[in-house]
LUMROGU-876505 format. One line per 3 residues: number of its first residue (from 1); their letters; for each residue x negated, y negated, z negated of N, C-alpha, C. Coordinates in pm, 1 decimal. Atoms other than C-alpha are relative to their C-alpha. Layout:
<pts>
NUM = a = X,Y,Z,X,Y,Z,X,Y,Z; ...
</pts>
This chain:
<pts>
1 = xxx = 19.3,133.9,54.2,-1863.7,1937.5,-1667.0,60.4,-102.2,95.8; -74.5,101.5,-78.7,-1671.3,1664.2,-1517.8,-71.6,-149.4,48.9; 84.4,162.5,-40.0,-1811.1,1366.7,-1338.0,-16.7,-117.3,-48.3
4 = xxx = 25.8,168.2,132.0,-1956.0,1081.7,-1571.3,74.4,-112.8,113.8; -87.8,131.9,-86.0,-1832.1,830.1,-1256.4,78.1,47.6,79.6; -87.8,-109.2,-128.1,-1545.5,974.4,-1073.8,61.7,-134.9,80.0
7 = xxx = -15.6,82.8,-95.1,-1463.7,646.4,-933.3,-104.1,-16.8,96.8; 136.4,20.9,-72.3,-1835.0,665.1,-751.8,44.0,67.9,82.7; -9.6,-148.2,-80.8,-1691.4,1045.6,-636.5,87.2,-60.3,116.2
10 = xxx = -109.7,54.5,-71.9,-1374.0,814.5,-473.7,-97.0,-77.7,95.7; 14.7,105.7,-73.5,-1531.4,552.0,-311.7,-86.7,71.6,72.8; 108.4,-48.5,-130.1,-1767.6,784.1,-100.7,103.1,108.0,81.1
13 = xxx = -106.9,-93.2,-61.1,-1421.6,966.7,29.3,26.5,-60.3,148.4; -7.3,40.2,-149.9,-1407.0,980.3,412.0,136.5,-143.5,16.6; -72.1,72.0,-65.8,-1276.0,638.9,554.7,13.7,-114.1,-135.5
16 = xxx = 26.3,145.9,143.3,-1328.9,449.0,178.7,-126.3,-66.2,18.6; 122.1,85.8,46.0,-1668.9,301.9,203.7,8.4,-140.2,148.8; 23.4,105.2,-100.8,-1618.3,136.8,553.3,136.0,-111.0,9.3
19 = xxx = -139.4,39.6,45.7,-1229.1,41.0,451.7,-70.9,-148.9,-117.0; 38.6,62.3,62.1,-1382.9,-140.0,156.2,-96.2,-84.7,21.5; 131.3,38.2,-80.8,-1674.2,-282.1,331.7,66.3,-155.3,93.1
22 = xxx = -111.0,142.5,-99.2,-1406.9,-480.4,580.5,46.2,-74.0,-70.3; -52.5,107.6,88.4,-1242.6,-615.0,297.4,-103.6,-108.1,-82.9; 91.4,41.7,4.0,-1555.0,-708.9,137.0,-12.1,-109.2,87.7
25 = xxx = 21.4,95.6,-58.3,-1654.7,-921.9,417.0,128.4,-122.7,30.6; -94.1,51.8,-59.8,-1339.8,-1044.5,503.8,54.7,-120.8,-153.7; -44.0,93.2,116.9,-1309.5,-1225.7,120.9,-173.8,-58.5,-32.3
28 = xxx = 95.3,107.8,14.2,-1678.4,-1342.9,170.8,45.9,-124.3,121.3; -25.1,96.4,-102.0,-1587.1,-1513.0,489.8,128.2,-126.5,-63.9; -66.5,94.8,80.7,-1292.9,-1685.9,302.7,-24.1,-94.0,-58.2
31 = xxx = 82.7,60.1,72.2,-1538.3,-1806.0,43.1,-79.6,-125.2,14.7; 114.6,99.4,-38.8,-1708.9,-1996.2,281.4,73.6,-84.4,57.2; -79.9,137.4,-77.1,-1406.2,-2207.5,396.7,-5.0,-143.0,-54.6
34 = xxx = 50.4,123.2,84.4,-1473.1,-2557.0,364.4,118.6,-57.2,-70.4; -104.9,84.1,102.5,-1127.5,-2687.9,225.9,-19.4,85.5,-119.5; -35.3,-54.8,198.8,-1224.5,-2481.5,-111.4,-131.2,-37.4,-68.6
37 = xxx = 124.7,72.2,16.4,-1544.2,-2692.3,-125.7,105.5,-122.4,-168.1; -97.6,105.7,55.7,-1233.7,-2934.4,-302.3,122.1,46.0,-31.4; -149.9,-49.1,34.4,-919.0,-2740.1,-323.8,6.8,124.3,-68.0
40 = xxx = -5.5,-131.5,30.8,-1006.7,-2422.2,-459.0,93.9,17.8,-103.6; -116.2,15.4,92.7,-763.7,-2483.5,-777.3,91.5,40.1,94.6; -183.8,26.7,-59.6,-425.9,-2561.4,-562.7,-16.0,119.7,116.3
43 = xxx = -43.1,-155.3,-78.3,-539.0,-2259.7,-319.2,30.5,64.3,-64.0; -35.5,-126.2,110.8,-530.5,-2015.3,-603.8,125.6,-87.9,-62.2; -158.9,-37.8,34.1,-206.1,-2133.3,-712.9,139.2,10.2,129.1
46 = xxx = -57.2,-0.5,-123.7,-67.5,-2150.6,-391.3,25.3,155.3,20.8; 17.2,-128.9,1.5,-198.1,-1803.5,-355.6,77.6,148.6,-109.9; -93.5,-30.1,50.0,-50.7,-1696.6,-671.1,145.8,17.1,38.8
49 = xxx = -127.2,33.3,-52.2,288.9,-1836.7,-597.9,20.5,157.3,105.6; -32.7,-45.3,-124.0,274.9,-1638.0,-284.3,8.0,194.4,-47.6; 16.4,-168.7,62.0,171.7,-1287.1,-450.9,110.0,47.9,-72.8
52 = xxx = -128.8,-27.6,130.4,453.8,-1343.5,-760.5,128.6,32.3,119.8; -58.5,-10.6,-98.7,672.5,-1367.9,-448.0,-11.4,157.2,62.9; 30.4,-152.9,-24.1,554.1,-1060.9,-302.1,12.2,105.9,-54.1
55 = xxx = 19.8,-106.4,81.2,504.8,-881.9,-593.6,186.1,55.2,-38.8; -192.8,-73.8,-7.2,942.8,-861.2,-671.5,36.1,-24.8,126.7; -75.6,-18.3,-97.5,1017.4,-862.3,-329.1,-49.9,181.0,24.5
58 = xxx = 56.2,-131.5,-51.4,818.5,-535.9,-265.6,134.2,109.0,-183.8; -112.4,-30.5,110.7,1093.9,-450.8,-633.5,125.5,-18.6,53.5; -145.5,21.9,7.1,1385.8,-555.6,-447.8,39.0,-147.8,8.0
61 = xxx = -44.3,95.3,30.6,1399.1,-895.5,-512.4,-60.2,-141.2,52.2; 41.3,51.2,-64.3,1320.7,-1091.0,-251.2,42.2,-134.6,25.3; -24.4,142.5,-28.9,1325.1,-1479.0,-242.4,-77.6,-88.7,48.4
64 = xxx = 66.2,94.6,-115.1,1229.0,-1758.5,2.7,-75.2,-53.6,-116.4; 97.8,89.2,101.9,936.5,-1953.3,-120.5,31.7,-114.0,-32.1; -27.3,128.6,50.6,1084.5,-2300.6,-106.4,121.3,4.3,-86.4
67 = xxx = -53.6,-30.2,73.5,1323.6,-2141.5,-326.3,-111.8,-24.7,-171.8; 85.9,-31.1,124.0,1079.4,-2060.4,-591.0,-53.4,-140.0,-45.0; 34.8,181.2,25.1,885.9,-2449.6,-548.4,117.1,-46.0,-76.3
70 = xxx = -86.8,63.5,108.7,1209.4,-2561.0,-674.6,50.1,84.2,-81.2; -37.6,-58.1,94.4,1254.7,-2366.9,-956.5,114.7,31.6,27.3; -159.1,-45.8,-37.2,1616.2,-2210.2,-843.2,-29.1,126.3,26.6
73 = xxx = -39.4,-144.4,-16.2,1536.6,-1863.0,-839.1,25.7,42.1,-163.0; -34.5,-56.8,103.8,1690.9,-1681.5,-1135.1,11.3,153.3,-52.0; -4.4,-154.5,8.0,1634.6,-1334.9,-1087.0,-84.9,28.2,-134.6
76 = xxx = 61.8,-67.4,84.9,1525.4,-1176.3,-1390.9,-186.7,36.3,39.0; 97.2,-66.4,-92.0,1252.4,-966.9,-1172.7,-105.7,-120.1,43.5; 74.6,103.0,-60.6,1131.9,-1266.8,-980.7,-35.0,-93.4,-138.3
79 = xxx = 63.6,64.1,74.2,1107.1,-1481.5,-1278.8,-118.3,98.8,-86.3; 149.9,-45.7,-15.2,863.7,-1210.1,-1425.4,-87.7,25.9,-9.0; 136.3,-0.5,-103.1,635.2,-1172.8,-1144.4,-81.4,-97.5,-31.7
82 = xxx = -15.1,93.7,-19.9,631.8,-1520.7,-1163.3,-98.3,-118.5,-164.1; 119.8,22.5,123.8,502.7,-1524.4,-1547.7,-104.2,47.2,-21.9; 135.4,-125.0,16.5,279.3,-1192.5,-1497.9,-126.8,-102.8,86.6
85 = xxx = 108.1,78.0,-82.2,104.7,-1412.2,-1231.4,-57.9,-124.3,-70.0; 1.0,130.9,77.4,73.6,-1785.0,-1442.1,-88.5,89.0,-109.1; 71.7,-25.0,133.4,-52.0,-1556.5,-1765.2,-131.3,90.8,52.7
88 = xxx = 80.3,-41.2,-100.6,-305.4,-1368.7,-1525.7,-109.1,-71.5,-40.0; 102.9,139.6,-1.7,-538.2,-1688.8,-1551.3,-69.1,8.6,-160.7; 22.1,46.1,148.4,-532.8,-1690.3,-1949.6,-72.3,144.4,-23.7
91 = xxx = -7.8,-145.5,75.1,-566.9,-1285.4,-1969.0,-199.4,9.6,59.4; 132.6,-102.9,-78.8,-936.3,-1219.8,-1763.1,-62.5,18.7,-89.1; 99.2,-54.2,60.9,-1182.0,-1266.8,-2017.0,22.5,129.3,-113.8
94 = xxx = -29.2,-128.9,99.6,-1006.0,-1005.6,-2245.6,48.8,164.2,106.6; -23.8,-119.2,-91.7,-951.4,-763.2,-1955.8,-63.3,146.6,-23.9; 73.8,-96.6,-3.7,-1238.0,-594.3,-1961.3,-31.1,63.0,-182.9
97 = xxx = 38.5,-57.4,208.6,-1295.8,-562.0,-2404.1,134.7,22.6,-19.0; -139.2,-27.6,70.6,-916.7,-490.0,-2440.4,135.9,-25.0,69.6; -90.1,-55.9,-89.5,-724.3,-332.8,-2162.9,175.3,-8.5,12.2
100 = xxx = -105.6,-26.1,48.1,-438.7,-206.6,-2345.8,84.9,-126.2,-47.3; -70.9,94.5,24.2,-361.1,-545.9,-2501.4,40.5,-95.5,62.9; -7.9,105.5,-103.5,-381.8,-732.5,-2180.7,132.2,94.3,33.7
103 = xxx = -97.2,-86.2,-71.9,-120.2,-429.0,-2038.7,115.0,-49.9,-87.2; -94.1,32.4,75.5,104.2,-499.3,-2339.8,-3.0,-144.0,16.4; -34.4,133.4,-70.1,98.7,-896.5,-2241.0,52.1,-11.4,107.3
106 = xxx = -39.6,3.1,-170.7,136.3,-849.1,-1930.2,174.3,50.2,18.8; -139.4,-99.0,20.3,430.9,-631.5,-1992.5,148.7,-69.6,-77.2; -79.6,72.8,93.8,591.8,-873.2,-2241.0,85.2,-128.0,59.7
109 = xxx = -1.4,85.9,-88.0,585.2,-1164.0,-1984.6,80.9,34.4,165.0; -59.1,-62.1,-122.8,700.5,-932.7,-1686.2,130.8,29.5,-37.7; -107.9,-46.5,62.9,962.8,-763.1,-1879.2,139.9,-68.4,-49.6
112 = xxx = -110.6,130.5,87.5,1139.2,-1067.0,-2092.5,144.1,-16.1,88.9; -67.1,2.9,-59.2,1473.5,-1035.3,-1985.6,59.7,153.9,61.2; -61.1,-153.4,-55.1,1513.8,-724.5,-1831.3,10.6,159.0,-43.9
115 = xxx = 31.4,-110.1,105.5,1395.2,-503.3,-2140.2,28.5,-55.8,-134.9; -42.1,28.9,82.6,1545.4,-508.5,-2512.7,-137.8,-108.6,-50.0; 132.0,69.3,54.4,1297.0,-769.8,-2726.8,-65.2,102.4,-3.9
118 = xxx = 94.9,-111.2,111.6,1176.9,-482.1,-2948.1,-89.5,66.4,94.2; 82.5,-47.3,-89.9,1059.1,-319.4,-2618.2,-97.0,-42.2,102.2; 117.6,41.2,-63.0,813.1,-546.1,-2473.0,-95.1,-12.7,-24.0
121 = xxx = 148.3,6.0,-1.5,465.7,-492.7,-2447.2,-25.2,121.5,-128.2; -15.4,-156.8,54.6,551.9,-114.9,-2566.8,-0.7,139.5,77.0; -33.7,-106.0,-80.2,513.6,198.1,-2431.1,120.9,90.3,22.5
124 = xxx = -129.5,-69.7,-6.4,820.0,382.5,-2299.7,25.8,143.6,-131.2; -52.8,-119.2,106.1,976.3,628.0,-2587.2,66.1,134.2,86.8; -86.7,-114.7,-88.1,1175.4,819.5,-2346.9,-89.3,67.4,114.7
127 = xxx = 49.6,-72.5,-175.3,1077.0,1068.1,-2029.7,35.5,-11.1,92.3; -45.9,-9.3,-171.1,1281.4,934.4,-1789.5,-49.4,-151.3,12.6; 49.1,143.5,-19.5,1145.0,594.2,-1625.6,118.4,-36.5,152.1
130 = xxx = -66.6,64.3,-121.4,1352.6,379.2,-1352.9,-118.2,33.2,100.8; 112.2,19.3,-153.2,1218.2,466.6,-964.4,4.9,-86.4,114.9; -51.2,82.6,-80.1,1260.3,182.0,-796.9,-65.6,15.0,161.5
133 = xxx = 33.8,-48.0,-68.5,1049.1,317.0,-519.9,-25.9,141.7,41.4; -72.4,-144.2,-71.9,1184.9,677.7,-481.3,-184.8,86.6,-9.3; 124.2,-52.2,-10.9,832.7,822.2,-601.7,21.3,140.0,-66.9
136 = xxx = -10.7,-172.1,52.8,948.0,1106.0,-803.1,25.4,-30.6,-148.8; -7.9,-30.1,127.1,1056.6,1198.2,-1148.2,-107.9,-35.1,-86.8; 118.0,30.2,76.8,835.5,1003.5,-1447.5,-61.4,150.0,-22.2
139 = xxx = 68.8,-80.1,81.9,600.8,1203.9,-1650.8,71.2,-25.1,-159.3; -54.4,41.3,139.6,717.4,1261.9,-2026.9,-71.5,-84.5,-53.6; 68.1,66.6,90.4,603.9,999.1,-2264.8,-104.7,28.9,-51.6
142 = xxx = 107.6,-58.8,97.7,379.9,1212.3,-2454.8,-108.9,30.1,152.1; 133.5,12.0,-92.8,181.5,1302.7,-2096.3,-28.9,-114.9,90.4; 31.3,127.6,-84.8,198.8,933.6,-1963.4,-93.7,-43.3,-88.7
145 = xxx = 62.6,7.2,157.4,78.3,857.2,-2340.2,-157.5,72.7,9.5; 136.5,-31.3,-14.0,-221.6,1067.8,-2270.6,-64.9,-44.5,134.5; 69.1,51.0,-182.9,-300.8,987.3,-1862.3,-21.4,-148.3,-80.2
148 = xxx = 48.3,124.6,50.1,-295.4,599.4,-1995.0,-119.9,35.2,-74.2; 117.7,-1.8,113.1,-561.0,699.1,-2267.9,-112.6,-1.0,168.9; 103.5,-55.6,-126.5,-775.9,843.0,-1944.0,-7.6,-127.7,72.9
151 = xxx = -2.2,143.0,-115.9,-707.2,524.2,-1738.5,-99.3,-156.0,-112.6; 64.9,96.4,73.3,-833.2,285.9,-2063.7,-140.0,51.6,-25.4; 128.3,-35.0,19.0,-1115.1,486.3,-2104.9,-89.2,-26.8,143.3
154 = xxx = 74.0,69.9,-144.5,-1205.6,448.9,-1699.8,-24.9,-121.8,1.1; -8.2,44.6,-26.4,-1169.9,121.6,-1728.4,-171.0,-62.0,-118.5; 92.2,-10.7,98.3,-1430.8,77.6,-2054.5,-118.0,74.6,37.5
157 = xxx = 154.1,-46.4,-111.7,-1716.1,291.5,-1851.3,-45.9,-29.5,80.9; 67.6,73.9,-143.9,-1949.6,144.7,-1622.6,12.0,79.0,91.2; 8.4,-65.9,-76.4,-1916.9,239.1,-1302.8,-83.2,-54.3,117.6
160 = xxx = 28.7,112.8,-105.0,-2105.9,169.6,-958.3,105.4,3.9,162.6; -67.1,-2.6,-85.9,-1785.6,202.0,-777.9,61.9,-178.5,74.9; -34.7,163.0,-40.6,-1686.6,-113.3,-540.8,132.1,-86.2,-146.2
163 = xxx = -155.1,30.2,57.1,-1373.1,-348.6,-761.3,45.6,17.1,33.9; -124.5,0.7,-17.3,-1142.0,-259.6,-529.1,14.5,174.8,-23.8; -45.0,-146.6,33.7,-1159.5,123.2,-588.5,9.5,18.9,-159.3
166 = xxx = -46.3,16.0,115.8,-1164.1,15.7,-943.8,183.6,-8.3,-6.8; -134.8,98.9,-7.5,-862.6,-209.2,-908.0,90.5,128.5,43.9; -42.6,-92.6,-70.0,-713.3,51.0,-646.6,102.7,99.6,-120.1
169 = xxx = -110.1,-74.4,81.3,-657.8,310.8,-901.2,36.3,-21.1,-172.7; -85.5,84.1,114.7,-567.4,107.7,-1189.7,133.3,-42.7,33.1; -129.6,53.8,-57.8,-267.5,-40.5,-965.0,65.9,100.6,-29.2
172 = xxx = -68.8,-111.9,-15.7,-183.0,302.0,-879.2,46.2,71.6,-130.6; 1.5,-91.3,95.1,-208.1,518.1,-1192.9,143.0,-122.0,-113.3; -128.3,125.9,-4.0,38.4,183.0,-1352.5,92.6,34.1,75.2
175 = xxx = -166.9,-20.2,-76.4,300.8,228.2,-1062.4,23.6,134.7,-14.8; -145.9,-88.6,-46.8,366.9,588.2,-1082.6,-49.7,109.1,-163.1; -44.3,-32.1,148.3,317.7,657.1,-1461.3,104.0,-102.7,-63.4
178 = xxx = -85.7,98.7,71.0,500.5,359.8,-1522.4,73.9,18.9,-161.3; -20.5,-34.4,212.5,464.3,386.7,-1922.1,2.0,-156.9,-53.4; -77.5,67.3,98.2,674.1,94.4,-2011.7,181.1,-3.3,18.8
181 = xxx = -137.5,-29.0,-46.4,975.7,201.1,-1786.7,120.5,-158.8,14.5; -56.8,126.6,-59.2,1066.6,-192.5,-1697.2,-122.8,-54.5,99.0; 69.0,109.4,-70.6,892.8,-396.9,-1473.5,-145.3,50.9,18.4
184 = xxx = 133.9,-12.0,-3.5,617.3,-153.7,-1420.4,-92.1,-55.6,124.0; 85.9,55.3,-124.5,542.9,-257.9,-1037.8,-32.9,-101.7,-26.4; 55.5,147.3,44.2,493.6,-598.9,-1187.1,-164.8,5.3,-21.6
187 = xxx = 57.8,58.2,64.3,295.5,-542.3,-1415.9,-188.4,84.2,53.0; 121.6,-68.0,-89.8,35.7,-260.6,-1175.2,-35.0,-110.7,74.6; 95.3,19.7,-97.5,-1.3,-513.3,-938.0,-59.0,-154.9,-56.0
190 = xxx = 70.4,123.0,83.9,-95.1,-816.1,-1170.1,-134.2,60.0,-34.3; 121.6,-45.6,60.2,-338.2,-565.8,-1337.8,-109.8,42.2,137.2; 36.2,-112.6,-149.2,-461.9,-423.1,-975.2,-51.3,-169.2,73.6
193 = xxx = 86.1,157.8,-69.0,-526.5,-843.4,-873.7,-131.5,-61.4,-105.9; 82.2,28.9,133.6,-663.1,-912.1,-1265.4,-163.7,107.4,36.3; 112.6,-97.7,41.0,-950.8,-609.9,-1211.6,-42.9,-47.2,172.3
196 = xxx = 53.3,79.5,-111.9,-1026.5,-788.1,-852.1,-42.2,-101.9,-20.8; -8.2,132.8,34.4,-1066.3,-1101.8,-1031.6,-124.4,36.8,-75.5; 71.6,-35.7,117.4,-1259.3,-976.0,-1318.2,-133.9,100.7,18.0
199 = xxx = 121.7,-123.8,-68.8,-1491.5,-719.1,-1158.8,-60.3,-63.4,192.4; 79.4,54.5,-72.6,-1614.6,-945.9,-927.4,29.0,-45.1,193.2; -2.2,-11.8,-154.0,-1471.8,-909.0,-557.1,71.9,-168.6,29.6
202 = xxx = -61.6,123.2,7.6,-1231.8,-1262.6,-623.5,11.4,-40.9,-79.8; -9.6,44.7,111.6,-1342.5,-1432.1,-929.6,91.9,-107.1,15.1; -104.4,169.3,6.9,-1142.7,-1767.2,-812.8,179.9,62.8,17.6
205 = xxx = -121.5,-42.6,2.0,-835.6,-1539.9,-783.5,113.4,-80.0,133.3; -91.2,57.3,-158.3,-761.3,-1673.9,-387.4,64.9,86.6,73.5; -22.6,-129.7,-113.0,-685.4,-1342.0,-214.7,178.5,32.2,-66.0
208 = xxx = -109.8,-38.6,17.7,-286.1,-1306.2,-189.9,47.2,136.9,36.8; -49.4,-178.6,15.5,-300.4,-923.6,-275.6,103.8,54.0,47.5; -102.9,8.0,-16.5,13.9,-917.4,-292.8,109.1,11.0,75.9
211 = xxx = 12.4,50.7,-108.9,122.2,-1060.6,32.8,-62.8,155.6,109.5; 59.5,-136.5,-30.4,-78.0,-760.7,179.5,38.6,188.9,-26.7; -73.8,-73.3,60.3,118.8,-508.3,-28.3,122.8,54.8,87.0
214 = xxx = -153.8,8.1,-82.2,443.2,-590.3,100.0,25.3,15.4,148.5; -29.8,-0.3,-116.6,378.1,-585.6,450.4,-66.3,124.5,49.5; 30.8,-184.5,-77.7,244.0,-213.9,471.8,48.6,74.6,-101.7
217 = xxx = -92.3,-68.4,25.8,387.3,83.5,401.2,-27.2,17.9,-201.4; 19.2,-41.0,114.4,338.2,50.1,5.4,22.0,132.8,-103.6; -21.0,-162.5,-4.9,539.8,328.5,-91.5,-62.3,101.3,11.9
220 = xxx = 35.0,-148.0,-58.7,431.2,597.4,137.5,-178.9,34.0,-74.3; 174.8,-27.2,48.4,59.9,486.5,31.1,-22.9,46.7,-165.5; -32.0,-56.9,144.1,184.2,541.8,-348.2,-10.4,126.2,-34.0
223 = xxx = -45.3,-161.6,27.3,313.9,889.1,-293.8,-114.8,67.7,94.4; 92.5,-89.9,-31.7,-22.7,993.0,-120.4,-91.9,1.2,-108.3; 98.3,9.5,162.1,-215.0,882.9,-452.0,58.9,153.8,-64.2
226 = xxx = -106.5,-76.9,133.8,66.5,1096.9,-666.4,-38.1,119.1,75.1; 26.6,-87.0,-8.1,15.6,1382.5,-445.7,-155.5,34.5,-28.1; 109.9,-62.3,43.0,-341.2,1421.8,-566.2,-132.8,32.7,73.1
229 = xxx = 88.6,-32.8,-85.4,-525.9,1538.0,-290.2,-95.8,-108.3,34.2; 70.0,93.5,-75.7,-869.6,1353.1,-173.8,46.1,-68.8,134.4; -71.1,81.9,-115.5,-701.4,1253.0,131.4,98.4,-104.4,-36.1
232 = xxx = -109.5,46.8,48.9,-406.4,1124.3,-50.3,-57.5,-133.9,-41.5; 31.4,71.8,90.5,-606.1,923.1,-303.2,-111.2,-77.0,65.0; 95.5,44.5,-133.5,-871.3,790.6,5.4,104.6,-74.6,82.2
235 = xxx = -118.1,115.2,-78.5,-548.8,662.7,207.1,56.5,-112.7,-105.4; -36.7,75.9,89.3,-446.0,473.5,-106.1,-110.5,-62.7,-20.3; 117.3,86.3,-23.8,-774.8,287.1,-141.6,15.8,-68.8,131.6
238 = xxx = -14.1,85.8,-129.9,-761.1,216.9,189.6,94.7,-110.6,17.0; -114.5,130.0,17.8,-420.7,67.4,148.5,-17.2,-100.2,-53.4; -12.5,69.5,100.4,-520.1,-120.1,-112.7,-139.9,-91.4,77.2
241 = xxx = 117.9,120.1,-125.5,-846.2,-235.0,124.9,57.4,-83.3,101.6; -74.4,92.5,-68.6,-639.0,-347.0,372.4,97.3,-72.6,-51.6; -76.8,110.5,61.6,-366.5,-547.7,161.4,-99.8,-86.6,-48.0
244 = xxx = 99.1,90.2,39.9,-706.5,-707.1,18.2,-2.7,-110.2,189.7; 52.7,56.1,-172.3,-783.0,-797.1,432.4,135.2,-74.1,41.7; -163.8,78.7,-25.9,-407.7,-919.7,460.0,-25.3,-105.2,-40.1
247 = xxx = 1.6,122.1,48.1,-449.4,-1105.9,183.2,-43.8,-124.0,-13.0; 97.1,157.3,-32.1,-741.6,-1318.5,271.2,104.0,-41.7,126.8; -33.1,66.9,-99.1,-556.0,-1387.3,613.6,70.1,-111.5,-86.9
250 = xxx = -106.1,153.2,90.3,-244.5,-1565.6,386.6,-99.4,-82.9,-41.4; 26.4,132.5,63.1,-464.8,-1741.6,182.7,-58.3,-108.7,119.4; 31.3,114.6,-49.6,-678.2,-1881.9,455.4,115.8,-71.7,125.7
253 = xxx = -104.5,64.0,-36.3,-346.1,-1941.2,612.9,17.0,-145.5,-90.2; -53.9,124.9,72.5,-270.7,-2179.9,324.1,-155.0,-115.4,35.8; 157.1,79.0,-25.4,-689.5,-2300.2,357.7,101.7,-95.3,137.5
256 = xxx = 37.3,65.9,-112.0,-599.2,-2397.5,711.3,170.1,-123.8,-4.3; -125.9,67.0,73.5,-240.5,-2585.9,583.4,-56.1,-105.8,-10.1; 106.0,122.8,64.0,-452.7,-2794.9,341.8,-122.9,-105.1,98.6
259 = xxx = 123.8,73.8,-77.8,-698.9,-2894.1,609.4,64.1,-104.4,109.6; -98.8,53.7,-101.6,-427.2,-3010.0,837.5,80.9,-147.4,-81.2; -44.4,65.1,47.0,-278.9,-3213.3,573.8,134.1,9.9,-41.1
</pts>
């Protein structure tokens, strides 16, 4: 019989509960900064900004931020990140009652541009997917087609696992099924900030995830998920704990900006 909470089974995996624990504190301490007594809006878009940024540079497509402020980036990719993040805000309350249709938004908005119309906010037809991070050969359609079913159904069962081991392998199971075969890193790590947002760890959506992503080994922490093993899939949480602990630094980087004037 298989484990009614197998995210519960994860989060008690050597080096996850005290990983998650740091991050935890480290986005209450944030919470309590006084410039978000008044600014908490313009941090979280600040914060945004900074993630959409992150999120196609860790794709390849890396552009300065006072680029982006003035609207002059034109990358396909970067623009987007850039929408996945902005429609983020509109998508939470349907997150949790209707997964799949937030994934297909998300996908539609990430994609635009870099995938035919007909194919946005669709699941890939084909078995081969783009690897833009050298993770390994997709899965066929028909068994990404079923793993997704498994991932919407995790997400629809209560669990009493922390959000970020939620989030964690929602990001993950997104980047390396990538079942829309465009713009899937987009659209994992929108959904992987959205189920941090939505499940409670950063309802104001300040923590530049993102930001945190990009500056450790993302990759390598990918392809220890994909290999399967509890160790594998315990270092990937972790990763994903510490890009949370990154990410508060940026934001209260921007906090301490705002306070300065």
């Amino acid at each position: 019989m298989s484990d009614p909470d197998p995210l519960a089974v994860i989060a008690q995996l050597p080096g996850v509960p005290e990983a998650v624990d740091e991050a935890r504190q480290a986005v209450d301490r944030l919470y309590r900064h006084r410039v978000l007594r008044r600014a908490s809006p313009a941090v979280s878009t600040e914060s945004s900004l900074r993630g959409a940024r992150a999120s196609a540079a860790i794709e390849g497509a890396d552009v300065p931020l006072d680029v982006l402020r003035r609207d002059e980036a034109h990358d396909p990719l970067v623009q987007g990140a850039l929408r996945a993040s902005a429609e983020m805000g509109r998508l939470g309350s349907t997150w949790r009652k209707a997964p799949r249709q937030v994934l297909a938004r998300l996908h539609a908005v990430a994609a635009a541009g870099l995938a035919p119309q007909e194919a946005l906010g669709r699941p890939r037809a084909t078995d081969d997917a783009p690897d833009p991070l050298a993770l390994g050969p997709s899965l066929s359609a028909v068994d990404t087609a079923a793993r997704m079913e498994g991932l919407l159904s995790l997400l629809s069962n209560p669990t009493k696992a922390p959000a970020i081991v939620l989030a964690a392998v929602v990001h993950a199971e997104l980047a390396v099924l990538r079942p829309f075969g465009t713009a899937d890193g987009i659209v994992a790590r929108a959904a992987g900030r959205l189920t941090l947002v939505e499940y409670g760890l950063d309802p104001k959506s300040l923590v530049a995830v993102e930001v945190g992503h990009l500056e450790l080994p993302y990759a390598e922490a990918l392809r220890a998920y994909l290999g399967g093993s509890p160790e594998g899939v315990a270092a990937w949480v972790q990763h994903c704990a510490s890009a949370v602990t990154l990410g508060v630094r940026e934001t209260t980087a921007i906090c301490e900006a705002m306070q300065r004037g």
